[in-house]
C-alpha positions in Angstrom: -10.7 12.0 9.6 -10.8 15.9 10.0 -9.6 17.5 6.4 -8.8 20.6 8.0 -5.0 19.9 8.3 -4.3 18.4 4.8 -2.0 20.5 2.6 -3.7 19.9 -0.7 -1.2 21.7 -2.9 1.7 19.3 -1.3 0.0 16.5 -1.4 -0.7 16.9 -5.3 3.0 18.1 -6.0 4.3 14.9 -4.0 2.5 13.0 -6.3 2.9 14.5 -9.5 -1.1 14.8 -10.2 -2.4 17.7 -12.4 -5.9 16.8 -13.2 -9.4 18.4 -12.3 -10.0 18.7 -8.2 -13.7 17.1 -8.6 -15.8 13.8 -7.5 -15.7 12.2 -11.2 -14.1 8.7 -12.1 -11.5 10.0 -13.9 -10.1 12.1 -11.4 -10.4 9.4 -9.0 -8.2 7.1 -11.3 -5.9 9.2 -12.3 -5.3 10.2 -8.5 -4.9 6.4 -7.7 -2.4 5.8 -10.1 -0.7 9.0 -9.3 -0.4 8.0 -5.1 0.4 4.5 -6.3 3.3 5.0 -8.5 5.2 8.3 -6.1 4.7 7.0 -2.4 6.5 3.9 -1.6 5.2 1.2 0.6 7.7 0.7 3.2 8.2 -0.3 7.0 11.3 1.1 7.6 10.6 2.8 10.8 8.7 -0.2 12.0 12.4 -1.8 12.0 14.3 1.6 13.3 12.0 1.4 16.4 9.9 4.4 16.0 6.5 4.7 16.7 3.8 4.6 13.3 1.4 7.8 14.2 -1.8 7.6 12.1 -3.2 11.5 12.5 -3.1 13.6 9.4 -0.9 16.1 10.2 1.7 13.1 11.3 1.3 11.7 7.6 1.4 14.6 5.8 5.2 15.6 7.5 6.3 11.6 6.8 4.9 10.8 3.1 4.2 14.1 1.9 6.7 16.6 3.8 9.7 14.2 4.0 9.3 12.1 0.7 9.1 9.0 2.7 6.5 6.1 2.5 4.7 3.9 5.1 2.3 1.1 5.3 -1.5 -0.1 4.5 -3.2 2.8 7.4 -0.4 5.8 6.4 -1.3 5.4 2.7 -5.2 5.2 2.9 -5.8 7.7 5.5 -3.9 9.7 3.6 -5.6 8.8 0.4 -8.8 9.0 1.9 -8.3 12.5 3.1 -7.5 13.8 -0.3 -10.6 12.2 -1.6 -13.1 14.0 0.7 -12.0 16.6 -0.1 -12.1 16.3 -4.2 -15.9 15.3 -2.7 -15.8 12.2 -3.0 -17.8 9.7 -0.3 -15.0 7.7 1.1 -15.9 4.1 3.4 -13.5 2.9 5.3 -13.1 -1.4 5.6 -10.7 -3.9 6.9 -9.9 -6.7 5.5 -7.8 -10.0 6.2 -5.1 -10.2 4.0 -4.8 -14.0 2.6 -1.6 -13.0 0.1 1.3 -15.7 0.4 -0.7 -17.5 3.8 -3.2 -20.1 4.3 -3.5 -18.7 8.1 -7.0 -17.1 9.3 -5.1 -13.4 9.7 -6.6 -10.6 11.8 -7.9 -7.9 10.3 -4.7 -5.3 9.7 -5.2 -4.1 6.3 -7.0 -1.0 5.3 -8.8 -0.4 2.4 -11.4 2.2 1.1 -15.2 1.7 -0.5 -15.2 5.1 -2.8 -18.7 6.6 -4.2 -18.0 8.2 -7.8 -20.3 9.5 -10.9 -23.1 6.7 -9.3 -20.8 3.9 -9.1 -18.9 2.1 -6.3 -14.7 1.8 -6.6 -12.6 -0.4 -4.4 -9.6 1.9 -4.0 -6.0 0.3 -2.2 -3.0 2.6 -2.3 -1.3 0.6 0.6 -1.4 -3.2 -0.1 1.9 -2.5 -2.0 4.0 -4.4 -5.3 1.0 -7.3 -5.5 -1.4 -4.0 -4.8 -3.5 -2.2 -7.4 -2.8 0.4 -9.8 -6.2 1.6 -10.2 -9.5 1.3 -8.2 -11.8 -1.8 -9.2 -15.2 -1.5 -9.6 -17.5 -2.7 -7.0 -19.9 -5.6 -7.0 -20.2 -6.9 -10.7 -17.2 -9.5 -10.4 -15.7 -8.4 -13.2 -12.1 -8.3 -14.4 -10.4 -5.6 -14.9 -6.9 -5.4 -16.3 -4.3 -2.8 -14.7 -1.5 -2.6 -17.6 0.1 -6.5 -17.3 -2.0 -7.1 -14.0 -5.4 -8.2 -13.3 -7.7 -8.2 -11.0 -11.8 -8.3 -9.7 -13.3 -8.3 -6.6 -15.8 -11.0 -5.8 -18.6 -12.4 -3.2 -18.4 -15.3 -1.3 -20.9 -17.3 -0.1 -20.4 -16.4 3.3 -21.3 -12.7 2.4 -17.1 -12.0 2.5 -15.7 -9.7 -0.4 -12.6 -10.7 -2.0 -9.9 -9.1 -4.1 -8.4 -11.5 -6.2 -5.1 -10.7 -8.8 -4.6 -13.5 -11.4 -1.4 -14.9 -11.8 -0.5 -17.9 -14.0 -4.1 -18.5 -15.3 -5.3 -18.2 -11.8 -6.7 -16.4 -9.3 -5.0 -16.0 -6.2 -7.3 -14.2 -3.7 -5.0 -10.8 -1.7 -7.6 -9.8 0.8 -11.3 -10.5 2.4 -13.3 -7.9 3.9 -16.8 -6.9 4.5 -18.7 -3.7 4.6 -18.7 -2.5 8.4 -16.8 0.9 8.2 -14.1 1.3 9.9 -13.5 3.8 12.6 -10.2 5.8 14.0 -10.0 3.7 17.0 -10.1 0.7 14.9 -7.0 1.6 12.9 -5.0 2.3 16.0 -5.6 -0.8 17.5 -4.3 -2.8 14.4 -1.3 -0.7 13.5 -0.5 -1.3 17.5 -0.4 -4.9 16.8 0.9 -4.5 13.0 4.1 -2.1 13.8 4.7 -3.8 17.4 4.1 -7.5 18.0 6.9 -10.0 17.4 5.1 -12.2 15.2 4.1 -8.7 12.5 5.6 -9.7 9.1 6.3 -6.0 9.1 8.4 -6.5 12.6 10.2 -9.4 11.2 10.9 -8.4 7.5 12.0 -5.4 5.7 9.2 -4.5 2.6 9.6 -1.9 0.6 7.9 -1.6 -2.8 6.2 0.4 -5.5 4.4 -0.4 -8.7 4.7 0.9 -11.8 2.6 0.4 -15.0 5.6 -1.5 -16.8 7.1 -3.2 -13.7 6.8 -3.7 -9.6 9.8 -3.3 -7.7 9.5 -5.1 -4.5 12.4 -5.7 -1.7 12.5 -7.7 1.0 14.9 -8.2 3.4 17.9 -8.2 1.0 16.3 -10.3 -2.1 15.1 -7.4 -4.9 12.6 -8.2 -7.1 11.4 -6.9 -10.4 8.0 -7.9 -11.5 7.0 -6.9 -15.4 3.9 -9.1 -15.0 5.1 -12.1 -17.7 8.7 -12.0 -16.2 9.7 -11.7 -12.7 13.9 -11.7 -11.9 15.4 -11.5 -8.2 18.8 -10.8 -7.4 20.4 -10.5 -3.6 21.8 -6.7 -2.4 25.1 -7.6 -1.1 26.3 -4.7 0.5 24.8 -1.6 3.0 25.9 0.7 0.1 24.2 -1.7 -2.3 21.0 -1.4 0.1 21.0 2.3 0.2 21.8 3.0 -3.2 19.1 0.3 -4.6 16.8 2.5 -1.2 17.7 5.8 -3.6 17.4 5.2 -7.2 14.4 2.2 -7.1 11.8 3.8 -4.5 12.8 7.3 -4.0 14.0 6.9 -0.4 17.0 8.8 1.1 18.1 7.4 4.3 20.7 8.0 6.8 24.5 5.7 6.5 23.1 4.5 10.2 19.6 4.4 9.8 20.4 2.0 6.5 23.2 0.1 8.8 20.3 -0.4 11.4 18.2 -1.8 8.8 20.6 -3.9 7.3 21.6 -5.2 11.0 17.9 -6.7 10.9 17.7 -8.1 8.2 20.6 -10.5 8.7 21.1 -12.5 5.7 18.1 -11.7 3.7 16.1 -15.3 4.3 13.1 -14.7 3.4 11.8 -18.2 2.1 9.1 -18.4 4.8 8.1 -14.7 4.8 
């Protein structure tokens, strides 16, 4: 993606980061943590009909300019544009998410392969509350814990990568991919499917979450979740004042009385058993 168009000095302010603009690891993780915990994940336009545009300029004036959040492609482009230029060498993948499914998914999620101080980082600002906090390091299998979460990225025997989180003793994998980067093209056919066709989670359900280190907020359809890693409560928004207000104060966003009505409208009764 051409840098050209990115508004450093926005992008930073959005998301609160003040460290060193260089290729090193801890640059990278603070800058993780930083887009992690500021930008929401969110499909909110998916569900108010508009179109999701994927050029730089385009998410720069939704996440950056308008304080709003978006979805796996929105948040990595993004991310990745920023990296380049810290310096950083930035891989594009695509992976199949297998989070909450047994179904063979196509391959709509976007993730990044990041080269830093010698060293390869798995780096995810989009997969969203089950998503990572940090990068994780690349090809050694091990575990690495993200405040109450862990996670590690491992091989299978079919030459698959896999990023696993572990939850309840176990590990419970989120995504396979492989190495084949990823090009422009390739991203616009799978947000075309992801933001359009009738059987897209993100057509059917309203998500819209963002981690934290003590606790992931995640909403869906009407059912609001807080995650501190140990405990997890859920409670059901009522109201389209409840929705908007819960919209404001937990994730940051500030919608319209309509475009929260609109919302609200399709998500029905908040069922979300089988999502």
């Amino acid at each position: 993606m051409n840098t050209d168009t990115l508004d450093l000095a926005a992008y930073l302010a959005r998301t609160g980061y003040t460290g060193a603009i260089a290729p090193t690891r801890q640059a990278l993780e603070a800058l993780h943590l930083a887009h992690a915990t500021h930008i929401p994940f969110e499909n909110i336009d998916i569900l108010l009909g508009r179109p999701i545009a994927l050029d730089l300029a385009s998410l720069q004036a939704k996440l950056v300019g308008r304080r709003r959040g978006g979805y796996c492609f929105e948040h990595n482009l993004l991310l990745a544009a920023v990296l380049r230029e810290f310096g950083f060498g930035v891989t594009q993948l695509a992976a199949r998410v297998r989070y909450r499914t047994t179904a063979v998914l196509p391959r709509t999620h976007m993730l990044l392969l990041v080269e830093a101080e010698g060293s390869r980082w798995l780096a995810d600002v989009g997969f969203g509350g089950e998503g990572l906090l940090l990068p994780v390091p690349f090809g050694s299998g091990a575990e690495v814990r993200h405040y109450a979460w862990s996670y590690r990225v491992i091989k299978e025997a079919d030459g698959q990568w896999v990023l696993q989180s572990l939850r309840d003793g176990s590990w419970c994998d989120l995504y396979a991919f492989t190495l084949e980067p990823q090009q422009a093209v390739d991203y616009e056919l799978a947000n075309h499917y992801t933001a359009t066709h009738p059987k897209s989670r993100f057509v059917q359900t309203l998500t819209v979450q963002l981690p934290h280190p003590e606790k992931r907020m995640i909403l869906r359809n009407r059912e609001l979740v807080e995650d501190h890693g140990d405990i997890v409560t859920t409670r059901t928004l009522e109201s389209d004042e409840e929705m908007r207000r819960i919209l404001n104060e937990s994730f940051g966003l500030e919608l319209a009385p309509e475009h929260v009505a609109t919302v609200c409208r399709k998500v029905g009764d908040g069922d979300t058993a089988n999502r």
